[in-house]
N, C-alpha and C positions, 0 to 999 in steps of 0.2 A: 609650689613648695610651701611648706607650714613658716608658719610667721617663730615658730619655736625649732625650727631647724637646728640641727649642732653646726655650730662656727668653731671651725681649729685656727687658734693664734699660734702658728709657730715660729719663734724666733730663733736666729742664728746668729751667736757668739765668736766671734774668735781676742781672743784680746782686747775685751771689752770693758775692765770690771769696773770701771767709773760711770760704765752708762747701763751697764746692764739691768739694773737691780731697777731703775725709773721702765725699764721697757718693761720687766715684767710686772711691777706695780701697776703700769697702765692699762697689761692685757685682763689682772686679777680685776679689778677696779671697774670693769665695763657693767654699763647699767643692764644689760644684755644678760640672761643669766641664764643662757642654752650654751656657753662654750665649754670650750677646752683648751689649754693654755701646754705648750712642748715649748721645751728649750733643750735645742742644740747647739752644743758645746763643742767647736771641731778644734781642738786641743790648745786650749787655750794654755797660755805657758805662765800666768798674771795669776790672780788672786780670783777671779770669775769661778772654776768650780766650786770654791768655798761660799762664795757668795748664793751661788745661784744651789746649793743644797740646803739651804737655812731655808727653802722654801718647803721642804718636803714633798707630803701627797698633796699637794697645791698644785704643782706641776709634774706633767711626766718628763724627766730627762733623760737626756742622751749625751754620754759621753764618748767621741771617738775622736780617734787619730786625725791629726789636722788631712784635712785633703781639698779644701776648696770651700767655695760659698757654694758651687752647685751640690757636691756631696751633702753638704748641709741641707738645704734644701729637700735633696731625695728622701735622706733617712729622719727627717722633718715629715715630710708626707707619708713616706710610705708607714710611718705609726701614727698617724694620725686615723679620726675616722670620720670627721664634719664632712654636710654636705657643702659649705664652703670655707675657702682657707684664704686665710690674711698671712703672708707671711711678711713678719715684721724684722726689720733690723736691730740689733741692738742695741745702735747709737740713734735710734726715734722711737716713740712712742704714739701711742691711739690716746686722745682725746678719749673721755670716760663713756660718753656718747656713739664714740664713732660705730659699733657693732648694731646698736641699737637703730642709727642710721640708715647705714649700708640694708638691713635687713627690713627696715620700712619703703625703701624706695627696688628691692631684688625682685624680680621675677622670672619666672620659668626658662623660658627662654635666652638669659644671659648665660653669657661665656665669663663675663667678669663686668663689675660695676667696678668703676677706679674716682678718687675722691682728691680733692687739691690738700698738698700739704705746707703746713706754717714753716715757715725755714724758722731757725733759732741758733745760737751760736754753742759753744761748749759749756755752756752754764745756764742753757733753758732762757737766753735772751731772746726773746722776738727781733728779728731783723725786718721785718713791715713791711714784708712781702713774703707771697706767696705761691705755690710751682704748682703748674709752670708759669711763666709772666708775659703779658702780652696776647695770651691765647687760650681759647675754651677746650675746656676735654673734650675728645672725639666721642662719638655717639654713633647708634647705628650700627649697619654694616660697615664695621670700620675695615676688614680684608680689603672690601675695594680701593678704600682709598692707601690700605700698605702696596698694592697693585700697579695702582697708578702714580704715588709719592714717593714709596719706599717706606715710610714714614707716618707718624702722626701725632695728635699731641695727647700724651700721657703721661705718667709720673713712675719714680723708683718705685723698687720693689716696696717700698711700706704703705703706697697710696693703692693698694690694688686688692679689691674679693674677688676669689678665685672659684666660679662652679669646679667642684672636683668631676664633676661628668668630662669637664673639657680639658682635666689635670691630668687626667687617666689616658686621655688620647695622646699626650706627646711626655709623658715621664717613664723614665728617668731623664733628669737633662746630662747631657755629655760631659762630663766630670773632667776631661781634661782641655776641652775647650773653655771652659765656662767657672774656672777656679774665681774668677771676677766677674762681676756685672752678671751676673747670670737671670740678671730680669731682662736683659735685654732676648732671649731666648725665649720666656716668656712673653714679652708683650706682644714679640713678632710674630710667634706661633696662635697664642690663644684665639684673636679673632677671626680664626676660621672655625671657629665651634661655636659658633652662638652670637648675639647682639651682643653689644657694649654699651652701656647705661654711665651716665656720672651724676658727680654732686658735687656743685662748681663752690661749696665753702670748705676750708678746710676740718680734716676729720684726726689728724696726724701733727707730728714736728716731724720735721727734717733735717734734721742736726748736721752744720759745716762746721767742723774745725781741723784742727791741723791733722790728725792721723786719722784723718778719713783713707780707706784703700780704694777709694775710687774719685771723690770728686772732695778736695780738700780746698780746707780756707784760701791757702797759700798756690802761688803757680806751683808746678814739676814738669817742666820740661820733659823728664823723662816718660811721663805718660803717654806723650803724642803719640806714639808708634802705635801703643796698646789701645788708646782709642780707635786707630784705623785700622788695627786689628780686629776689634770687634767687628768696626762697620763690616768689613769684608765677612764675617763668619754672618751675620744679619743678612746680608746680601745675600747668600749663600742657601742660608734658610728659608728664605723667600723665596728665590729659585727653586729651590725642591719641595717646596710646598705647593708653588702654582702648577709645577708638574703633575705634582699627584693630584689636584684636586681637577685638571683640565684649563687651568687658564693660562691667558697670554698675560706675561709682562711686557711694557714698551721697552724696542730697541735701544733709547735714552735713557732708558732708569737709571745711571748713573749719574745723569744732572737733575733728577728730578728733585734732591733734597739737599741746598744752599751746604746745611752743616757737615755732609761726608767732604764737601768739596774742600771747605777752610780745615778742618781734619789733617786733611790729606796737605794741604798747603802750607800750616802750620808746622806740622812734623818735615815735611820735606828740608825745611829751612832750617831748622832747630835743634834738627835730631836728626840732621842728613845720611848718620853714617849706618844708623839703627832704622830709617824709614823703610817701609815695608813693600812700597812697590818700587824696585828698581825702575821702573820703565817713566816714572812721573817725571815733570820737567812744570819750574814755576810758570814761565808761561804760557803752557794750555791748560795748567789748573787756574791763572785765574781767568783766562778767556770763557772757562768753563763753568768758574763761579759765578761771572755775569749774566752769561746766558741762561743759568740755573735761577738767580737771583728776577730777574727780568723776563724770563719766561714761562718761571712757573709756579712761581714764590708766589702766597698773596699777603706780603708784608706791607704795609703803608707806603708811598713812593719817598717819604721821607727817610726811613728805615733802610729800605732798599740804597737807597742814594748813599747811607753813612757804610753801608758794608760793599759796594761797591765802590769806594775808597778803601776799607779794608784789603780788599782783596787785591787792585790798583798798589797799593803802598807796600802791604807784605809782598805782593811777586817781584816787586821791580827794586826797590831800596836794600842799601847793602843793611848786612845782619845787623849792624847795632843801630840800626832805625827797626827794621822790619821787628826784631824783638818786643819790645815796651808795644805795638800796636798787638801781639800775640795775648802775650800776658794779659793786656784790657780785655779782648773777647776772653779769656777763660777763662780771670779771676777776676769777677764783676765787681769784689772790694776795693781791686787796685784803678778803677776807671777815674779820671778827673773828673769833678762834680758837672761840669758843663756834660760830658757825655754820656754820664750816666741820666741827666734829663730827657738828650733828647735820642735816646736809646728807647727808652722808658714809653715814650708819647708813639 
């Protein structure tokens, strides 16, 4: 692929208009000077169309009826014409660098190269650290290891180039499953087209604050559900992916990955009335964390040891203990400074 390829940034808006306007300054801005720059608007009800027209022929836009993040997304690519697409959130932005990156280190063969991004707070604070934590981008064939994991270590939708060869094999993404999180559709499908490359400094922000629609400064309770909502549609994808392509998945794949486990354990307890699988019971989710934990995790055995107390203290303690240890795993702000060290190590 030519080193001057077209790269499509395209970003998606919904009620955005305090971040919006840094996400497209950051895509205009790239030292990279083969892009194209779309902003999808899926009806935003704020002050963002106003904003994001003061751009004019700078960018192509699209305005439509709210319908999702996956909507957004589709009618994002499907007017796009790069041979690779960054699709950016509006509450993060690229580093002036990062296209210029990605396309130094891209070759033929990728399905997607994905890149670590800075976390930063609601006003472009650095939080001093960086996603994911504690682990390298997956590389490679990484199918095998969603195969045999479920799982692997990657980043939101704003850490990720996307070959359109392998955008084309599974879009449109399902608009009514995927009104949320719809990278996760993405990261689960793409590595069956192609290798997986990364670039373990960051190339991105990744903006936490409080009206995040997916992973927010503060707990919500109410998300547990829709998190193992997701995992369940992931699962699900994976299933009919290794159908179609000829492969087995293990028997076990449901303990193969620590985090659907506390998911599902989390929400059971929290959110008991709204939990998604009738059929769970705390204690063989956390008999099942352990064995997931300890049998196939390769976390440090110190690591392993503090969330195999998690899992031990959430399943068994009445709710207003098992609470406050929830909140710790999900809102890594709210940890006591001791745990958050030896989380970290």
């Amino acid at each position: 692929m030519s080193s001057k390829s077209l790269v499509s940034i395209i970003i998606n808006n919904y009620n955005y208009e305090k971040f919006v306007k840094k996400a497209i300054d950051s895509a205009l801005s790239q030292t990279y000077d083969n892009i194209e720059v779309i902003v999808v608007d899926d009806g935003s009800t704020d002050n963002s169309k106003d904003l994001i027209q003061q751009y004019d022929s700078r960018v192509k836009t699209i305005f439509k009826e709210n319908g999702g993040q996956a909507s957004a997304l589709n009618a994002g690519f499907f007017a796009s014409q790069g041979d690779i697409i960054i699709f950016l959130d509006s509450d993060d932005y690229l580093f002036d660098n990062a296209v210029e990156e990605v396309m130094e280190h891209w070759r033929d063969d990728l399905s997607k190269l994905h890149y670590r991004l800075g976390v930063v707070d609601s006003e472009n604070n650095s939080l001093d650290y960086t996603y994911p934590r504690n682990a390298k981008l997956a590389i490679g064939d990484v199918y095998k290891t969603l195969l045999s994991k479920t799982t692997y270590a990657t980043v939101p939708t704003s850490g990720n180039a996307i070959s359109r060869k392998a955008l084309t094999e599974i879009f449109p993404i399902p608009e009514d499953d995927f009104k949320l999180a719809a990278d996760n559709y993405l990261t689960t499908l793409v590595p069956f087209y192609g290798s997986v490359a990364s670039i373990e400094t960051a190339l991105a922000g990744y903006r936490i604050h409080q009206n995040n629609r997916w992973v927010s400064a503060t707990f919500d309770e109410g998300k547990l559900g829709k998190y193992v909502q997701h995992d369940l549609l992931r699962d699900r994808l994976l299933i009919e992916k290794a159908e179609q392509f000829g492969y087995e998945m293990p028997k076990d794949f449901e303990l193969r990955f620590f985090g659907r486990l506390w998911s599902r354990l989390a929400s059971l307890r929290l959110n008991f009335s709204n939990h998604p699988i009738p059929s769970d019971n705390r204690l063989n989710l956390t008999f099942s964390g352990l064995i997931s934990l300890w049998k196939y995790s390769d976390l440090t055995p110190l690591r392993r040891a503090i969330y195999s107390v998690w899992f031990v203290w959430v399943g068994i303690m009445p709710l207003s203990l098992a609470r406050p240890a929830v909140i710790w795993l999900f809102s890594p702000q709210a940890r006591p400074k001791l745990l958050k060290m030896m989380v970290s190590n």
